[in-house]
C-alpha positions in Angstrom: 0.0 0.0 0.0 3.0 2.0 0.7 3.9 2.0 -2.7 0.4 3.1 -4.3 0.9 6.1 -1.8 4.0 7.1 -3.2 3.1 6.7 -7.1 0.0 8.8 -5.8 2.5 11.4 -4.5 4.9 11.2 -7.3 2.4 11.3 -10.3 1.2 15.0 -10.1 4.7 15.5 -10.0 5.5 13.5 -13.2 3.1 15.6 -14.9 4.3 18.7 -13.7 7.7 17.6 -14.7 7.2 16.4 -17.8 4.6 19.6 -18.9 7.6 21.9 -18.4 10.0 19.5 -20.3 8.0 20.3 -23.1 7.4 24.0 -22.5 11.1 24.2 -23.1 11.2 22.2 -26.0 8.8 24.9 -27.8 10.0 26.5 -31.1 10.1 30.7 -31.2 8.9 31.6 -34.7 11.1 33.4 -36.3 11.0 37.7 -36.5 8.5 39.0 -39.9 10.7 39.3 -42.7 9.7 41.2 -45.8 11.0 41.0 -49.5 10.8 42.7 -53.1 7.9 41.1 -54.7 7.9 43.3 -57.7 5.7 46.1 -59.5 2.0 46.5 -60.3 1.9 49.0 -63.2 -1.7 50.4 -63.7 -3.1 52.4 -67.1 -6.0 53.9 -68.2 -7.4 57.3 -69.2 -9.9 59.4 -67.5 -11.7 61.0 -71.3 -14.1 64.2 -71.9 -15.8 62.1 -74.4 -19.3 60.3 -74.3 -18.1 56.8 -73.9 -15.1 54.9 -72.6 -13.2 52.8 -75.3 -12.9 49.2 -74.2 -10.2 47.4 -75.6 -8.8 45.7 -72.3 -5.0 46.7 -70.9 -3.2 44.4 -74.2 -5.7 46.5 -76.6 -7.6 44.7 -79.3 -6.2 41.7 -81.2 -7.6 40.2 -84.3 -6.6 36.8 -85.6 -6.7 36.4 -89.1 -6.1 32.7 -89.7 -3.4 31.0 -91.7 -4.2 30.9 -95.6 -2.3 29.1 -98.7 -0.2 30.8 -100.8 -2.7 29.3 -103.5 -5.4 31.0 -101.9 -4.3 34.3 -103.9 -3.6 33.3 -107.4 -4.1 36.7 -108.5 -3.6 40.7 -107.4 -7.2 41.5 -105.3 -8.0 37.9 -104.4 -9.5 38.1 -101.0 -9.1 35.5 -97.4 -12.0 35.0 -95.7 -13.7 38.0 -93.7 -12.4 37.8 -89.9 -14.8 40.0 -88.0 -13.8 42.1 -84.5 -15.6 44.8 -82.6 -14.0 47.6 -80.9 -16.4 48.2 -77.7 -17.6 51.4 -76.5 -19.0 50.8 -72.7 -20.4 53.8 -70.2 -21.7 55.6 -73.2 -23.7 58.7 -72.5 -25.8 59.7 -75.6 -27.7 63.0 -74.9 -25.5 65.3 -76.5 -23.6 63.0 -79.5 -25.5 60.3 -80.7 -23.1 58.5 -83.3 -19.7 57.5 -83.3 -17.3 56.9 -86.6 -13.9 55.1 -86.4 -10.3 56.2 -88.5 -7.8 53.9 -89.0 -4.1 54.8 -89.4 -1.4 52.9 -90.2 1.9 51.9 -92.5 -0.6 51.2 -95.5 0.9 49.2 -98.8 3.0 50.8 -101.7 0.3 52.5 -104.0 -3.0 51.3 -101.7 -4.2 53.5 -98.9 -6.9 50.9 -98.0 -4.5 47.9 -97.4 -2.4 47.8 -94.5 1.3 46.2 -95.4 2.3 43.4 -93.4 5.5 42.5 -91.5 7.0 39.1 -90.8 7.7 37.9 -94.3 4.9 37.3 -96.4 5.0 39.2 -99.6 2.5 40.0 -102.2 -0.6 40.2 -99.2 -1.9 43.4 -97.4 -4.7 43.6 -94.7 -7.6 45.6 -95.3 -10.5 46.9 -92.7 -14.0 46.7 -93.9 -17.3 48.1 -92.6 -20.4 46.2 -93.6 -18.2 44.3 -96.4 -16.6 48.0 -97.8 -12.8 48.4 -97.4 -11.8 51.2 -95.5 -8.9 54.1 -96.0 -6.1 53.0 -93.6 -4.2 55.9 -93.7 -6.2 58.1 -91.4 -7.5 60.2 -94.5 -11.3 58.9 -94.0 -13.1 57.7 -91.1 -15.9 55.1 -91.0 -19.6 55.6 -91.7 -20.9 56.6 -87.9 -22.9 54.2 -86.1 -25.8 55.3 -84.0 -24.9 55.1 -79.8 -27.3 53.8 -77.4 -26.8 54.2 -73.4 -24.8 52.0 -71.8 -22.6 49.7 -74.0 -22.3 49.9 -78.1 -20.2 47.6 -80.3 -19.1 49.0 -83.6 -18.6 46.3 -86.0 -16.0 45.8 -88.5 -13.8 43.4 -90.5 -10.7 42.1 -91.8 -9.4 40.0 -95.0 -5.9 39.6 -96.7 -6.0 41.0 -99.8 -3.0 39.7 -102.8 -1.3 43.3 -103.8 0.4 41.1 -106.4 0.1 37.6 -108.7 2.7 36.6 -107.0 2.0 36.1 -102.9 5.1 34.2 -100.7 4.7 32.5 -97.1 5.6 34.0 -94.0 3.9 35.7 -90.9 1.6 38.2 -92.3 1.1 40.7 -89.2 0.2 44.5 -89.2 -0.9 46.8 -87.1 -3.5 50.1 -87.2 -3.9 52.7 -84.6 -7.7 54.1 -84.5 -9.8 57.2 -83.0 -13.4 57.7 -82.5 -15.3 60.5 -83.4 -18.2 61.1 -82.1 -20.9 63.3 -83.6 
């Protein structure tokens, strides 16, 4: 019995012993420690116009599709039509009521409605159309307007390889056009 009193005594003691074993055995977490984790860069506009142009922070890309070389036999043969929107959003339309679109860019020896491609294809330009019409590239003439609503508009348009030559050669056929809105 003598020994059941003593393992009586001595167990609260255990536990107390053993408790602030593993007190000391606790890990400190390290101090904060703070790095370089780079650079947001933010861009926009803040416009006096009646709507906001939406074309997203990359602005707007079209992709035209890979043709044959056959596909233009001869000078004015045309691709496919590709179709892309540029978005108008926020639009206000009490005091103009239309918008119209110009198009500017390196255009093609002799063709001020064909844009001239970069990336080695020869022979081929890109042309702009509204409702199936090319349009001037070369910022001379703008699109026929397009009536605005409140709220969000989409002014439609398209694009097409055109041959500029009988004699079209492979390669990356890639252009680029800068464009303004005018309202009216």
């Amino acid at each position: 019995m003598m020994k059941k009193t003593i393992i009586a005594a001595l167990l609260p003691l255990a536990f107390f012993t053993s408790h602030h074993a593993f007190a000391e055995d606790e890990v400190t977490p390290p101090a904060p420690i703070t790095v370089n984790g780079g650079t947001v860069q933010f861009g926009g506009s803040i416009v006096n116009a009646p709507c906001a142009i939406d074309t997203g922070a990359a602005g707007l890309s079209v992709d035209m599709g890979q043709y044959r070389v056959s596909d233009f036999a001869t000078t004015g043969d045309v691709s496919g039509l590709t179709p892309f929107n540029i978005a108008l959003s926020n639009c206000a339309a009490e005091t103009y009521t239309r918008a119209a679109v110009t198009f500017s860019g390196s255009t093609a020896a002799g063709n001020n409605k064909a844009l001239s491609v970069n990336g080695g294809a020869g022979g081929v330009g890109i042309q702009i159309l509204q409702n199936h019409t090319p349009l001037a590239v070369d910022g001379s003439a703008a699109s026929t307007p397009a009536s605005l609503n409140e709220g969000s508009n989409m002014l439609t348009f398209q694009a097409q390889y055109i041959s500029l030559a009988n004699a079209v050669t492979p390669g990356a056929a890639n252009a680029t056009a800068n464009f303004t809105v005018t309202y009216q």
